[in-house]
N, C-alpha and C positions, 0 to 999 in steps of 0.2 A: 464191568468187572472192576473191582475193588482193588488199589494198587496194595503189594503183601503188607502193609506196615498198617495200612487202615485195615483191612481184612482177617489179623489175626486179634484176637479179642482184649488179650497182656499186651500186646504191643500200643495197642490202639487207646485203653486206658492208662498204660505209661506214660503216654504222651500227653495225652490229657491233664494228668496229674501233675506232671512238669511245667507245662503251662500253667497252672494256675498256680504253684507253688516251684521256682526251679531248684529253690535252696531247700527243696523236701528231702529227709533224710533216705537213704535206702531200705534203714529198717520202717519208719513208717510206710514206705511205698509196700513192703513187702508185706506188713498189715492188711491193709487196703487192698492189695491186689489178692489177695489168702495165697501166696505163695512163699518160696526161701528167699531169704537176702541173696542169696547164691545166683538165684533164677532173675531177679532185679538187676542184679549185677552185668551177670551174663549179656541179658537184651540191653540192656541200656549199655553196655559196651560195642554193644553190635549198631545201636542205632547212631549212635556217633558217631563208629568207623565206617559206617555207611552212607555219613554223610545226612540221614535224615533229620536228626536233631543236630542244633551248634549250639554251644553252650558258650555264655557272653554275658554282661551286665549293661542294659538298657539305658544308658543313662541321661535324665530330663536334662536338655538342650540348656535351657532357663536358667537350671538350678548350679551351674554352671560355666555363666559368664558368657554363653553364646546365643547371643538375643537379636541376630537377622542368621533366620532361616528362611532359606529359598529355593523353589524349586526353578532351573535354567533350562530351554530345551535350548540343542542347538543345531545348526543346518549344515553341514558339510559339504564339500565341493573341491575335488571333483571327489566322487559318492567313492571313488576307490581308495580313499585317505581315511574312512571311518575307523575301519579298525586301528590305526597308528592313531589316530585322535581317542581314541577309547582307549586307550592301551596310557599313554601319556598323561589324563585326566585319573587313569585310576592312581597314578602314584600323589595325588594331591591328597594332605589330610584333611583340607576341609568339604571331601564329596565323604558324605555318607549313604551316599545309593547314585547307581550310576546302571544305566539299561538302556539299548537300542531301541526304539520305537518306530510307529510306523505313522504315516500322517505327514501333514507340513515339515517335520523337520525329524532330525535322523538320529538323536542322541538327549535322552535326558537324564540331570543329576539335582539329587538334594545336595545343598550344603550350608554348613552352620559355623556362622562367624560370629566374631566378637560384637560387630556392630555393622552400620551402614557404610561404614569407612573402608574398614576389612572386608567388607561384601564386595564394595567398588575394587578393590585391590586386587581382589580373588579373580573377579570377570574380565576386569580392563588387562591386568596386567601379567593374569596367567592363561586364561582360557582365552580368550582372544586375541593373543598371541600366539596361539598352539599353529603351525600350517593346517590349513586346511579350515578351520573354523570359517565359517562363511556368514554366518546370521545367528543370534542368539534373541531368545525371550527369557525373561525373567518375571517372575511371581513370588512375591510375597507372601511368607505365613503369617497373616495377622496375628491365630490362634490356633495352636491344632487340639482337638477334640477328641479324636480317637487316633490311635497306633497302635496295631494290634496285630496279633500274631493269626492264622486262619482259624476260623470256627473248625473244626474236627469234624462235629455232629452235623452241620450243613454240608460240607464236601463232601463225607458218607453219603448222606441223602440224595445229593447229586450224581455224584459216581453212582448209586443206586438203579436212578431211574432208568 
C-alpha cells in the first residue's frame, strides 16, 4: 500500500514537479497539474505542514569555500551516552547530516569544512571531545557525483510490488 502522498495523483505529481523545479511558480504548477492556483496552493500548504516536503536551497559545498567533506562514523561507549552524543553533535554547524546507524559503530555524520585543517579542528577538538565518544572513522569525499533527492517513480514501483 501506497503511503497517501505517493497514492493521490496532485499530490504525487506536486512533488515531482518541485523536485525538478523548486523555484516553479504556482501558477505554472497549476498549468501543469490542470488545476486552480487555489488547489496548488492548498496541497502544497498541506505538504509542508505535514512535514513531507521542506523547502531549502541546496547549496554546492565547493562553490563555497568548504573543500573537505567528510563522512565520520563514530563508536560510542557506554551505548547509553548515544543519544546525549547525538544530541551535542547536532548543535555543530559543520554536520550536515547526522543518523544513528547500525554495524561496527553507533553514529554517523557528514561534515563540510573549509579545509584539512578545519576538518582536523572539527574531529580532534570537538567530536572527540564529546563524553562518550569512543572510536571514530573518517572518509573522505574525493568527489561526489550524485546528491539527490528520492526517485518518486522508483518508491512507487516498490511500495507497489
Amino acid at each position: 500500500m501506497l503511503p497517501p502522498y505517493l497514492d493521490n495523483e496532485q499530490d504525487f505529481n506536486l512533488i515531482k514537479y518541485l523536485q525538478e523545479d523548486g523555484r516553479i511558480s504556482f501558477t505554472d504548477l497549476a498549468k501543469k497539474l490542470n488545476v486552480s492556483i487555489s488547489t496548488v496552493r492548498n496541497r502544497y500548504n498541506n505538504l509542508v505542514n505535514d512535514n513531507v516536503i521542506n523547502v531549502y536551497a541546496r547549496i554546492n559545498p565547493d562553490k563555497i569555500g568548504l573543500n573537505a567533506y567528510s563522512r565520520i562514523l563514530i563508536s560510542v561507549r557506554p551505548k547509553s551516552m548515544i543519544q546525549q552524543v547525538i544530541d551535542k553533535l547536532y548543535t555543530f554547524p559543520e554536520i550536515s547530516f547526522l543518523a544513528s546507524v547500525s554495524g561496527d559503530f553507533d553514529i554517523e555524520v557528514n561534515v563540510m569544512c573549509r579545509d584539512n585543517n578545519h576538518l582536523l579542528e572539527v574531529l580532534h577538538n570537538k567530536i572527540n571531545q564529546i563524553e562518550g565518544v569512543y572510536n571514530s572513522k573518517t572518509n573522505f569525499y574525493l568527489k561526489v557525483y550524485k546528491f539527490s533527492t528520492p526517485n518518486l517513480d522508483y518508491i512507487r514501483e516498490e511500495l507497489l510490488k
